[in-house]
Backbone atoms as SQL, in Angstrom:
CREATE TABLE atoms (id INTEGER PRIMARY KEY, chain TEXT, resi INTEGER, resn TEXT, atom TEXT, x REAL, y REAL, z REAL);
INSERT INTO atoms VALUES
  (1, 'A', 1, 'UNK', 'N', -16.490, -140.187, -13.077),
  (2, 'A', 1, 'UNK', 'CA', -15.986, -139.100, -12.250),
  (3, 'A', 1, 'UNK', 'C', -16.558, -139.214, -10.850),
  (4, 'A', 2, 'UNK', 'N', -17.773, -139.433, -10.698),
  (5, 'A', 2, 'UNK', 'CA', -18.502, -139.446, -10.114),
  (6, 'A', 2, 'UNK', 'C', -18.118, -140.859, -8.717),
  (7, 'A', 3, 'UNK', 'N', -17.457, -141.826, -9.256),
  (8, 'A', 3, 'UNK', 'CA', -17.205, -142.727, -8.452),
  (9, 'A', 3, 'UNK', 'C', -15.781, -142.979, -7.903),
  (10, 'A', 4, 'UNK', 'N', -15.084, -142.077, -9.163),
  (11, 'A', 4, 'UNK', 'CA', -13.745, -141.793, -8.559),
  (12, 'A', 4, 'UNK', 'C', -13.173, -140.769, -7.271),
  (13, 'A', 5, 'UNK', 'N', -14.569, -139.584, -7.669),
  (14, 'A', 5, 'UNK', 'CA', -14.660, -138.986, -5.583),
  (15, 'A', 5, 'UNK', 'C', -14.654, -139.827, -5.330),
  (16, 'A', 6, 'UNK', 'N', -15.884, -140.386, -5.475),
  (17, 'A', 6, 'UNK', 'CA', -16.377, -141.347, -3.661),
  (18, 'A', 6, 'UNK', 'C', -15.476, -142.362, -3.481),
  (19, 'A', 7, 'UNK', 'N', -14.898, -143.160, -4.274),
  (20, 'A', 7, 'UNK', 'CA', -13.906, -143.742, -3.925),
  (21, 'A', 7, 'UNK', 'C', -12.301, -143.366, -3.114),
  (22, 'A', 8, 'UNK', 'N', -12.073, -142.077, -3.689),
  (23, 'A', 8, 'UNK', 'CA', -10.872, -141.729, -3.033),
  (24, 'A', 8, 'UNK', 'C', -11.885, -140.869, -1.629),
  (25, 'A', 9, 'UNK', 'N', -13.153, -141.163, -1.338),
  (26, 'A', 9, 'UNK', 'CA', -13.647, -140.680, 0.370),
  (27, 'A', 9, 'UNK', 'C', -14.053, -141.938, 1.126),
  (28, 'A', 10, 'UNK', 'N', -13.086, -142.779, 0.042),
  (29, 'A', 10, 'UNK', 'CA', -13.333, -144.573, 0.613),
  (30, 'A', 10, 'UNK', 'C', -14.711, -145.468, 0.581),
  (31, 'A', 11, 'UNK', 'N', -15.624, -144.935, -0.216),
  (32, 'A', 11, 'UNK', 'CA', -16.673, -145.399, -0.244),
  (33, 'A', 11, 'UNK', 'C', -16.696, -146.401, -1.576),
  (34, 'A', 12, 'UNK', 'N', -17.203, -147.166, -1.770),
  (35, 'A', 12, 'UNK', 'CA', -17.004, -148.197, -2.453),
  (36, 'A', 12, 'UNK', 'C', -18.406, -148.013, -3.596),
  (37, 'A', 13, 'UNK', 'N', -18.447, -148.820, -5.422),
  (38, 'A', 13, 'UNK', 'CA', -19.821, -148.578, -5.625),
  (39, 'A', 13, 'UNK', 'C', -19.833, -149.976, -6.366),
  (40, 'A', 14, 'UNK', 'N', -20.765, -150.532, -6.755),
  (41, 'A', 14, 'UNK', 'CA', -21.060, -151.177, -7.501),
  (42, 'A', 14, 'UNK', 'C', -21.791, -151.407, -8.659),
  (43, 'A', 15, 'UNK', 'N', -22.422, -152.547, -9.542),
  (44, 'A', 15, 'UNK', 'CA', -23.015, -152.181, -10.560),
  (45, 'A', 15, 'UNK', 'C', -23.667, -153.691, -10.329),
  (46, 'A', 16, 'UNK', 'N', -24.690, -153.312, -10.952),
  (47, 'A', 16, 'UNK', 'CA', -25.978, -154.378, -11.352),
  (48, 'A', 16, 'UNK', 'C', -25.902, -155.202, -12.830),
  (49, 'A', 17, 'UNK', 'N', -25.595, -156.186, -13.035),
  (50, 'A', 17, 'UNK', 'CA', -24.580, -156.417, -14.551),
  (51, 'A', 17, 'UNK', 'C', -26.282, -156.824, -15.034),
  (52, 'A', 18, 'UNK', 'N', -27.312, -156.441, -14.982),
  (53, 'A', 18, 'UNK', 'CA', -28.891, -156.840, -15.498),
  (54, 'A', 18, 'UNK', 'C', -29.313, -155.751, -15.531),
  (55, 'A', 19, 'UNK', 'N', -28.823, -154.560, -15.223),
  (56, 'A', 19, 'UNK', 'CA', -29.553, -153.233, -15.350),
  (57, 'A', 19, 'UNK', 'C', -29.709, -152.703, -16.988),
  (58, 'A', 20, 'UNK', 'N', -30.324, -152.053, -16.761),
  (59, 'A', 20, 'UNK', 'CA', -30.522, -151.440, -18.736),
  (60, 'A', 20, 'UNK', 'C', -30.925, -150.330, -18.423),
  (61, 'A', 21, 'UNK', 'N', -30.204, -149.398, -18.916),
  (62, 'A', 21, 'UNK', 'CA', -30.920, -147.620, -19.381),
  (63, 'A', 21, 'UNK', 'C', -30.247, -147.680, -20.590),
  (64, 'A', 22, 'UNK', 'N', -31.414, -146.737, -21.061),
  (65, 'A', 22, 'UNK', 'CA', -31.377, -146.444, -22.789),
  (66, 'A', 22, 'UNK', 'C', -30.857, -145.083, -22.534),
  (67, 'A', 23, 'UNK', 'N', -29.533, -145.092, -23.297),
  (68, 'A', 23, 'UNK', 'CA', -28.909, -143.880, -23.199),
  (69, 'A', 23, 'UNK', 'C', -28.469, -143.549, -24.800),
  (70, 'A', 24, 'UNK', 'N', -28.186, -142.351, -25.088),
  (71, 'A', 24, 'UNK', 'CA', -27.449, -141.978, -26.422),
  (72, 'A', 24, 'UNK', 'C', -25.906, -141.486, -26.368),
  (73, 'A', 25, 'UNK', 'N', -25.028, -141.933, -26.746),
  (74, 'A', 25, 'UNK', 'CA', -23.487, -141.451, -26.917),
  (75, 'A', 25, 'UNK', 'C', -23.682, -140.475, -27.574),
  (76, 'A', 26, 'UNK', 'N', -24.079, -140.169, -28.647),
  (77, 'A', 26, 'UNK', 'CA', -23.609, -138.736, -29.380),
  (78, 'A', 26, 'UNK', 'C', -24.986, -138.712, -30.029),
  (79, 'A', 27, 'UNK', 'N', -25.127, -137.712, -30.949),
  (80, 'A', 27, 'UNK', 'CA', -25.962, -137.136, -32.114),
  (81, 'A', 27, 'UNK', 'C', -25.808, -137.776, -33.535),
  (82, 'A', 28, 'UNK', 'N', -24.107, -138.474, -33.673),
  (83, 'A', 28, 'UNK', 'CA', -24.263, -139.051, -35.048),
  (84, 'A', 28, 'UNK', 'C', -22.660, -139.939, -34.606),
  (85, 'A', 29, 'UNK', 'N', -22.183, -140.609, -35.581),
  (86, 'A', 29, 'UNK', 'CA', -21.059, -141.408, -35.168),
  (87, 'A', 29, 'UNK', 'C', -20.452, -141.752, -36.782),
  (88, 'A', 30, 'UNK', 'N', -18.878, -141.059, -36.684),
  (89, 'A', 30, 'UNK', 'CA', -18.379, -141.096, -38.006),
  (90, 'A', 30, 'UNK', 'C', -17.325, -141.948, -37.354),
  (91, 'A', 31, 'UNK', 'N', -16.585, -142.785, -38.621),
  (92, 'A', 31, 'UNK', 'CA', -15.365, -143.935, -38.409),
  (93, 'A', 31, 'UNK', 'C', -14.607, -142.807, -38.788),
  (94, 'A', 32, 'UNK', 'N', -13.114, -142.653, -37.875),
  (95, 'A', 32, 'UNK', 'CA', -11.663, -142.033, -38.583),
  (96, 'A', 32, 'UNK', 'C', -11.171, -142.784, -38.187),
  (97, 'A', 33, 'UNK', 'N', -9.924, -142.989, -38.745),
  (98, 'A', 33, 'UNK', 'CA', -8.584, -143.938, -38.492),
  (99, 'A', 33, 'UNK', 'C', -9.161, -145.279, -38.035),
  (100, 'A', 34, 'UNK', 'N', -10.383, -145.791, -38.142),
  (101, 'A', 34, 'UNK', 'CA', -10.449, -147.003, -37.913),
  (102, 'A', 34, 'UNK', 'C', -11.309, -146.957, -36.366),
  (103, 'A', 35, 'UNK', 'N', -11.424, -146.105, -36.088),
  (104, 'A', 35, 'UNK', 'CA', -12.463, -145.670, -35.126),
  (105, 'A', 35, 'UNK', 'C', -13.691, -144.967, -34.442),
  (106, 'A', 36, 'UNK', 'N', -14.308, -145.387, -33.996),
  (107, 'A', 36, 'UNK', 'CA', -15.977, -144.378, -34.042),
  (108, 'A', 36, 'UNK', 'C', -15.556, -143.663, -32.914),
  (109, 'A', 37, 'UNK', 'N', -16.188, -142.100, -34.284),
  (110, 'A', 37, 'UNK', 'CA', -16.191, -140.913, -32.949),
  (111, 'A', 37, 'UNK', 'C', -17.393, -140.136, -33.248),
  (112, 'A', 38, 'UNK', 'N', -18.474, -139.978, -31.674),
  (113, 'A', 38, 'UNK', 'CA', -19.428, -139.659, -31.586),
  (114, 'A', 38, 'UNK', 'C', -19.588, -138.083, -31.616),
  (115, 'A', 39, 'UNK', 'N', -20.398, -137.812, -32.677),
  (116, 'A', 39, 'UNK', 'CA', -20.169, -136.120, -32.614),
  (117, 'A', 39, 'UNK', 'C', -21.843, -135.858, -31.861),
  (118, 'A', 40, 'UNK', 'N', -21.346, -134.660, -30.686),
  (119, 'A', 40, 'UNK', 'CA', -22.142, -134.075, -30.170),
  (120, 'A', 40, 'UNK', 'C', -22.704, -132.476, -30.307),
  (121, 'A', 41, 'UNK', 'N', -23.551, -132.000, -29.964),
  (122, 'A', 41, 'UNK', 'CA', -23.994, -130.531, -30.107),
  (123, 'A', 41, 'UNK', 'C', -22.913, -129.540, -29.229),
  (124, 'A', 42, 'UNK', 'N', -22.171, -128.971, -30.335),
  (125, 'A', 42, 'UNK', 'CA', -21.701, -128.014, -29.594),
  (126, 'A', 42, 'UNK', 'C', -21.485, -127.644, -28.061),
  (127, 'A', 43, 'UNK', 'N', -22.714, -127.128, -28.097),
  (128, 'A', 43, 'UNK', 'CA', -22.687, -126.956, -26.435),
  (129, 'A', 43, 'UNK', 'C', -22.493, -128.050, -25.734),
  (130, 'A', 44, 'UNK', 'N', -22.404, -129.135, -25.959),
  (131, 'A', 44, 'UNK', 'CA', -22.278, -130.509, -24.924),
  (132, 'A', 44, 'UNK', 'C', -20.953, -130.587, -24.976),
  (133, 'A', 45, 'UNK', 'N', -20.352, -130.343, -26.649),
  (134, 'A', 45, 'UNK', 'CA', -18.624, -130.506, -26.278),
  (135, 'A', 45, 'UNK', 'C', -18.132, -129.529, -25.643),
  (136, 'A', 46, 'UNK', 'N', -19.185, -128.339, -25.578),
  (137, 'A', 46, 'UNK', 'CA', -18.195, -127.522, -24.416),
  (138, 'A', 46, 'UNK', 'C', -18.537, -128.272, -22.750),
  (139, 'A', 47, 'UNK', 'N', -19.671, -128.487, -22.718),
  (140, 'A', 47, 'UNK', 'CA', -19.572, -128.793, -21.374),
  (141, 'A', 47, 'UNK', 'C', -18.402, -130.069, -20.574),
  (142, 'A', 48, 'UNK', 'N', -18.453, -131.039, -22.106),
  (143, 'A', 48, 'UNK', 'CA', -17.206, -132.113, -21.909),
  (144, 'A', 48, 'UNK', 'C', -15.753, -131.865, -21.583),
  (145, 'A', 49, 'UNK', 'N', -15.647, -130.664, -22.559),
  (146, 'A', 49, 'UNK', 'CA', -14.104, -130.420, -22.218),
  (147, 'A', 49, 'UNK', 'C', -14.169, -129.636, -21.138),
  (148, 'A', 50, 'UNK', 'N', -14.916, -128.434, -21.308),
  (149, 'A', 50, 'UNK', 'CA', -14.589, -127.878, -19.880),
  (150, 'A', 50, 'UNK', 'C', -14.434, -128.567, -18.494),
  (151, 'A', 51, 'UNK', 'N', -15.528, -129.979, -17.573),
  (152, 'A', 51, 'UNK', 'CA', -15.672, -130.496, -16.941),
  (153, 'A', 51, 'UNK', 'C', -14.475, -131.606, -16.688),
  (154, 'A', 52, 'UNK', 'N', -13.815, -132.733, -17.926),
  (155, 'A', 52, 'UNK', 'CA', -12.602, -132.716, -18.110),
  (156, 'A', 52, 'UNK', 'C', -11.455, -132.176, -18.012),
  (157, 'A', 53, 'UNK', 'N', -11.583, -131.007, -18.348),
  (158, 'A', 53, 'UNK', 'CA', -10.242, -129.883, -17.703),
  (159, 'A', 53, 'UNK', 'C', -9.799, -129.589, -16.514),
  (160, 'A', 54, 'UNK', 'N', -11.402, -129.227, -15.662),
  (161, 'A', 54, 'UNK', 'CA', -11.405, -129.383, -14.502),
  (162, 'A', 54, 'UNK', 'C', -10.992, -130.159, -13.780),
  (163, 'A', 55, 'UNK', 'N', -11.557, -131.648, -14.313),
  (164, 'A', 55, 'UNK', 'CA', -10.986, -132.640, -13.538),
  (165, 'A', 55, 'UNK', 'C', -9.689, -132.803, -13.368),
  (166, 'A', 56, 'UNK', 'N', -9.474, -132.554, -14.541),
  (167, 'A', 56, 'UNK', 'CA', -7.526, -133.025, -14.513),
  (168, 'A', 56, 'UNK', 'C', -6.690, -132.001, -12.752),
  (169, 'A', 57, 'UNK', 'N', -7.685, -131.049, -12.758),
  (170, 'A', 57, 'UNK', 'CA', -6.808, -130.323, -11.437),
  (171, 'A', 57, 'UNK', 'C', -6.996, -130.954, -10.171),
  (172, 'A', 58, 'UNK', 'N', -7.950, -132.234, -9.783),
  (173, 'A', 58, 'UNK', 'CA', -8.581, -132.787, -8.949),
  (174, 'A', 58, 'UNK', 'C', -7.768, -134.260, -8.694),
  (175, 'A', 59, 'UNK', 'N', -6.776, -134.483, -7.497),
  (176, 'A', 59, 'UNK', 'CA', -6.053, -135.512, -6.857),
  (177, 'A', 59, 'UNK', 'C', -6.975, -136.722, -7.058),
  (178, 'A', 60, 'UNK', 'N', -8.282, -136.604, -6.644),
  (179, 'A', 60, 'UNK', 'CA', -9.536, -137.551, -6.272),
  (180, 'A', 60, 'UNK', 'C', -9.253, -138.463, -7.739),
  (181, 'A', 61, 'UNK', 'N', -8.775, -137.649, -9.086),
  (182, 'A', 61, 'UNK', 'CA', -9.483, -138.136, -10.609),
  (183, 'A', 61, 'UNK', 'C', -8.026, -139.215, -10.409),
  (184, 'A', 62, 'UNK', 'N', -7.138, -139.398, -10.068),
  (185, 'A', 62, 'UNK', 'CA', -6.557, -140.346, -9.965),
  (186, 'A', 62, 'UNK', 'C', -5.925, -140.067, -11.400),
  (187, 'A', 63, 'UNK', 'N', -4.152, -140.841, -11.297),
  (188, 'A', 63, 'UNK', 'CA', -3.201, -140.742, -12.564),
  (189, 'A', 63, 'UNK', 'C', -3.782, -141.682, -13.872),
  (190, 'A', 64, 'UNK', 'N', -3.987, -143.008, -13.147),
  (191, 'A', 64, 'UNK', 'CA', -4.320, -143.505, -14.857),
  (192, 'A', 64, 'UNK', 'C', -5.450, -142.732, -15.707),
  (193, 'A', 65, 'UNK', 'N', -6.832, -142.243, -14.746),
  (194, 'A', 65, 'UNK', 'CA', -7.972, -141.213, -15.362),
  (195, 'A', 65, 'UNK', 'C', -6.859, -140.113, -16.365),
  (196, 'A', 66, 'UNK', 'N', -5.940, -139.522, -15.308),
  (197, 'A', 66, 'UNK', 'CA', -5.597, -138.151, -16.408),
  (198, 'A', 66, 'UNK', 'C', -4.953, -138.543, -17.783),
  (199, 'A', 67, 'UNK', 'N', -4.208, -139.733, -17.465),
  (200, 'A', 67, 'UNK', 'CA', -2.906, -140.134, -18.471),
  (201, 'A', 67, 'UNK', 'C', -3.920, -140.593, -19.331),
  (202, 'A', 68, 'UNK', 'N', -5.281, -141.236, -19.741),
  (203, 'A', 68, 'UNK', 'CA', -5.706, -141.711, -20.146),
  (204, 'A', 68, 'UNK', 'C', -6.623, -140.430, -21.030),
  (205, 'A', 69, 'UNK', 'N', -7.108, -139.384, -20.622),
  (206, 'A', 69, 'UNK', 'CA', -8.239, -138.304, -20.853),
  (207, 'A', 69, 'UNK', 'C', -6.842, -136.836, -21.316),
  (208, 'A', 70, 'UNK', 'N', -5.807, -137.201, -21.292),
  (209, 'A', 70, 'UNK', 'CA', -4.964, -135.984, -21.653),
  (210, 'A', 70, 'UNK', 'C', -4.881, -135.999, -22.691),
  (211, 'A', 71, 'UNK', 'N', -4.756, -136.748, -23.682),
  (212, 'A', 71, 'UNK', 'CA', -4.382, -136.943, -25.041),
  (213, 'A', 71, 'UNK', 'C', -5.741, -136.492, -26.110),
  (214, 'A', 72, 'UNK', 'N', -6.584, -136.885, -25.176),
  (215, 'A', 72, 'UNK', 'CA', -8.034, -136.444, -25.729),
  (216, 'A', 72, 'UNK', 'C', -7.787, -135.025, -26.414),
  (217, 'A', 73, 'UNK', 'N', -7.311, -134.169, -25.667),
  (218, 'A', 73, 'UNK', 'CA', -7.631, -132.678, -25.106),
  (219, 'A', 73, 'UNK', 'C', -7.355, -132.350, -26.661),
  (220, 'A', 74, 'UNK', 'N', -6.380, -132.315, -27.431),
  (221, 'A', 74, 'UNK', 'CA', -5.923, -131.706, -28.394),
  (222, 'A', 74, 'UNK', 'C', -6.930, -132.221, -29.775),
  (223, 'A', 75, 'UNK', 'N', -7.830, -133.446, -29.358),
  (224, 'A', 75, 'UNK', 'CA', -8.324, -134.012, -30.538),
  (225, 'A', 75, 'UNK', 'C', -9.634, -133.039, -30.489),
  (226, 'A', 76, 'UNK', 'N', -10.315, -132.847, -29.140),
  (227, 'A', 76, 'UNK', 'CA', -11.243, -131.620, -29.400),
  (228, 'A', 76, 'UNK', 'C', -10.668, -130.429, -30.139),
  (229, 'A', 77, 'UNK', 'N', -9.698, -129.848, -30.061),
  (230, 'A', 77, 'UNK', 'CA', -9.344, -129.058, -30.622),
  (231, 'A', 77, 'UNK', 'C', -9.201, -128.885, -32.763),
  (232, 'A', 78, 'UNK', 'N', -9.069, -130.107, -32.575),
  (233, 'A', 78, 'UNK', 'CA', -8.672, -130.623, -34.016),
  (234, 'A', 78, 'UNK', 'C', -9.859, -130.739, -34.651),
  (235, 'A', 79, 'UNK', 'N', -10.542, -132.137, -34.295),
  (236, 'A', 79, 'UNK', 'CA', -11.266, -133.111, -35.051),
  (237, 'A', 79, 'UNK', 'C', -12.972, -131.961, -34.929),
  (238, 'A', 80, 'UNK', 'N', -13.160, -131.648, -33.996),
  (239, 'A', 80, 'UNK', 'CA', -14.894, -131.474, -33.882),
  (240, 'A', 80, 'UNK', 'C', -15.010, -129.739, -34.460),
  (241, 'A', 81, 'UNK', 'N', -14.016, -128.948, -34.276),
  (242, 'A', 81, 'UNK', 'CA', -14.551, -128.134, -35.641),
  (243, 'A', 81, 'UNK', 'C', -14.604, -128.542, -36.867),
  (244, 'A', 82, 'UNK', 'N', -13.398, -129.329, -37.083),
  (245, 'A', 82, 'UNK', 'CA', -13.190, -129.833, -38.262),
  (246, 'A', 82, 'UNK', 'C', -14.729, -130.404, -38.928),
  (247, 'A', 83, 'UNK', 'N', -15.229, -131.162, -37.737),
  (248, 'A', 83, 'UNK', 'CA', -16.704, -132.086, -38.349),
  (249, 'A', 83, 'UNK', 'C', -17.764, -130.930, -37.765),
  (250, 'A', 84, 'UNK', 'N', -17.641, -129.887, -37.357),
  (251, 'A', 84, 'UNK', 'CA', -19.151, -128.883, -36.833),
  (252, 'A', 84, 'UNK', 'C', -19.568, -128.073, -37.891),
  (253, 'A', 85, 'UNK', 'N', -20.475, -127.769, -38.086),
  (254, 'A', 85, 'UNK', 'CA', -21.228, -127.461, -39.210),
  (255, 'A', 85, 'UNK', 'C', -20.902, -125.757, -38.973),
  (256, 'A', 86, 'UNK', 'N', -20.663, -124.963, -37.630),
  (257, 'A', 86, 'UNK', 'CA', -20.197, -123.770, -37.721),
  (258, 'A', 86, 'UNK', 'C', -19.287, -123.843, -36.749),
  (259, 'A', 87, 'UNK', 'N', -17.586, -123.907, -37.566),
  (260, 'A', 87, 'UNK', 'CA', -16.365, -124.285, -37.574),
  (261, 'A', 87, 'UNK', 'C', -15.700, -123.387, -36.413),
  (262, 'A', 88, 'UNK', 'N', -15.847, -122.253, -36.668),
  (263, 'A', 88, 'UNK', 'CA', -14.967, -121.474, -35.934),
  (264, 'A', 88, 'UNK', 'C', -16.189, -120.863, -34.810),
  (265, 'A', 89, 'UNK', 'N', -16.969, -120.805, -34.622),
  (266, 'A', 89, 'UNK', 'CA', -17.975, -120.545, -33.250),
  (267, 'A', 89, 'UNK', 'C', -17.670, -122.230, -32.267),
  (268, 'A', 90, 'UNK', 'N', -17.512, -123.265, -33.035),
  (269, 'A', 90, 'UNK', 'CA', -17.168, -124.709, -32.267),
  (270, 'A', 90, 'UNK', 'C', -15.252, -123.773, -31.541),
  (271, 'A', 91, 'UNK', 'N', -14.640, -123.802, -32.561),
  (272, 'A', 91, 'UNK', 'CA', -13.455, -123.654, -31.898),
  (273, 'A', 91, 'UNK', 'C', -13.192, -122.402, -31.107),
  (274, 'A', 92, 'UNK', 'N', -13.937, -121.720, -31.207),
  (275, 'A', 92, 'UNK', 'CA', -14.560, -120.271, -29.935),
  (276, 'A', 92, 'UNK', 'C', -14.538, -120.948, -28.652),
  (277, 'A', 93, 'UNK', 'N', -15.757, -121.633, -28.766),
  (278, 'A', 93, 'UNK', 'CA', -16.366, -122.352, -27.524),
  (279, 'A', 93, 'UNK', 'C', -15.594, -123.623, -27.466),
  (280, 'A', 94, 'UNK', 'N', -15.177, -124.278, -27.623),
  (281, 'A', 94, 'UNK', 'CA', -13.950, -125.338, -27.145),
  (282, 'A', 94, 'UNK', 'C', -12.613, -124.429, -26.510),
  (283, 'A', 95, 'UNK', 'N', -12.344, -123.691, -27.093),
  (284, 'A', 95, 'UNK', 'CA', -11.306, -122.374, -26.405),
  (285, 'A', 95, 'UNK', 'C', -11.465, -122.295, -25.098),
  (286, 'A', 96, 'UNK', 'N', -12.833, -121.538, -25.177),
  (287, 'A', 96, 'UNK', 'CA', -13.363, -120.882, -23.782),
  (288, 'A', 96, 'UNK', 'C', -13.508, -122.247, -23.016),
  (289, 'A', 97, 'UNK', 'N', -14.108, -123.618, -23.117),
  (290, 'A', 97, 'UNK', 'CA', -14.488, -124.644, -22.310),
  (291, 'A', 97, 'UNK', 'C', -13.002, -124.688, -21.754),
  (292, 'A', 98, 'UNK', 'N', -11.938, -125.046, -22.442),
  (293, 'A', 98, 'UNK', 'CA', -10.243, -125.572, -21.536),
  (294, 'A', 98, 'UNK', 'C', -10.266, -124.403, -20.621),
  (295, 'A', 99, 'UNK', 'N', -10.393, -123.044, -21.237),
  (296, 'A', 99, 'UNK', 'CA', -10.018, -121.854, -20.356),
  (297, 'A', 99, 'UNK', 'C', -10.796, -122.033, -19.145),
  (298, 'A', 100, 'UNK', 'N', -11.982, -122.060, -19.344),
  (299, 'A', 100, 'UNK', 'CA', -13.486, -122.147, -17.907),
  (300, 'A', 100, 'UNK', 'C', -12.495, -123.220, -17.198),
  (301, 'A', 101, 'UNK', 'N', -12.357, -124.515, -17.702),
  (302, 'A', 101, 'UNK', 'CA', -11.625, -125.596, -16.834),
  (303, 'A', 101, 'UNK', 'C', -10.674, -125.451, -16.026),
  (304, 'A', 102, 'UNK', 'N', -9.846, -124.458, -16.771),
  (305, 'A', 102, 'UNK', 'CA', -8.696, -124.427, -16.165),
  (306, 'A', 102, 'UNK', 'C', -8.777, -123.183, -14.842),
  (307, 'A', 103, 'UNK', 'N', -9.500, -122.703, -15.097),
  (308, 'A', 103, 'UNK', 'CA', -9.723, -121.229, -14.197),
  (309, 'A', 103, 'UNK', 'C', -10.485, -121.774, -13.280),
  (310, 'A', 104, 'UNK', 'N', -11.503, -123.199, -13.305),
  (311, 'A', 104, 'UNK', 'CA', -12.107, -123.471, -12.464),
  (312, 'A', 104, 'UNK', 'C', -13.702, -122.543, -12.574),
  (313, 'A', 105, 'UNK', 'N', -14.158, -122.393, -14.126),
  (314, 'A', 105, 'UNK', 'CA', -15.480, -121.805, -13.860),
  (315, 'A', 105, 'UNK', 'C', -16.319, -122.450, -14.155),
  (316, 'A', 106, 'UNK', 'N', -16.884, -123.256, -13.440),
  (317, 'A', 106, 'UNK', 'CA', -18.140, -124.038, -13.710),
  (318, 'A', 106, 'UNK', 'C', -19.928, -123.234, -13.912),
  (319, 'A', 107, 'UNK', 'N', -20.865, -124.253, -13.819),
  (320, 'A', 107, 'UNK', 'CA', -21.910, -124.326, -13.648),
  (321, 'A', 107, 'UNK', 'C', -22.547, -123.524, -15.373),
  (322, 'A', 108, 'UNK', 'N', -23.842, -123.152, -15.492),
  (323, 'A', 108, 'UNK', 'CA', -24.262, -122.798, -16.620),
  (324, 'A', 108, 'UNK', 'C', -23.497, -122.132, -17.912),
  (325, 'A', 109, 'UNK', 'N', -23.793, -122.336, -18.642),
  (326, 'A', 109, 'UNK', 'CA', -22.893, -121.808, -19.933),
  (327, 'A', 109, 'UNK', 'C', -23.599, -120.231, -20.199),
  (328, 'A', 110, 'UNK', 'N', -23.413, -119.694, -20.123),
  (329, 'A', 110, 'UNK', 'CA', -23.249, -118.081, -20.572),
  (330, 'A', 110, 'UNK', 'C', -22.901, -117.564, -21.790),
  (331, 'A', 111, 'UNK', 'N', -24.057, -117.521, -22.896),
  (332, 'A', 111, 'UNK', 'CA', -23.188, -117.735, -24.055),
  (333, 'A', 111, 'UNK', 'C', -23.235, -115.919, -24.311),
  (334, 'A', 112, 'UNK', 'N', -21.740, -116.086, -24.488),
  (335, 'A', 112, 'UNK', 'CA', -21.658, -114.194, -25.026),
  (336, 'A', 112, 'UNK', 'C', -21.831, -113.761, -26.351);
């Protein structure tokens, strides 16, 4: 996201192909349909979709980004209550994350 601003403010970035950070994708990683999907804490999938949502309203995120991250949208909806250990508080807060996105409400989560 982050390089797709600066790029559409013409700034260019690069990458160091010898660099290493130890990072974590998710909390645990189940195969469906033949593919790994990383399940995260609640609150992180809200912060994902919401921030995603957002983006999609942003010229800067460029068409192949959206066409590529739209299809996503409905699998949060589906798949990660389906796998959250408290089902319907996940699909609460995935609700509210598209809504925050779409309304444009960022920054700290406010949990009601």
């Amino acid at each position: 996201e982050w390089a797709l601003r600066a790029r559409s403010l013409g700034y260019k970035s690069y990458y160091v192909p010898n660099a290493v950070m130890a990072h974590s994708v998710g909390d645990a990683v189940v195969t469906m349909l033949g593919r790994d999907v990383h399940l995260h804490h609640d609150v992180r999938n809200y912060y994902l979709l919401r921030n995603a949502t957002y983006l999609m309203r942003l010229r800067s995120m460029g068409w192949r980004w959206k066409i590529t991250f739209a299809p996503r949208i409905p699998c949060y909806f589906v798949l990660y209550p389906c796998l959250s250990k408290s089902k319907f508080k996940n699909a609460k807060l995935l609700l509210r994350a598209f809504m925050d996105g779409v309304a444009g409400r960022l920054g700290p989560l406010v949990e009601k």
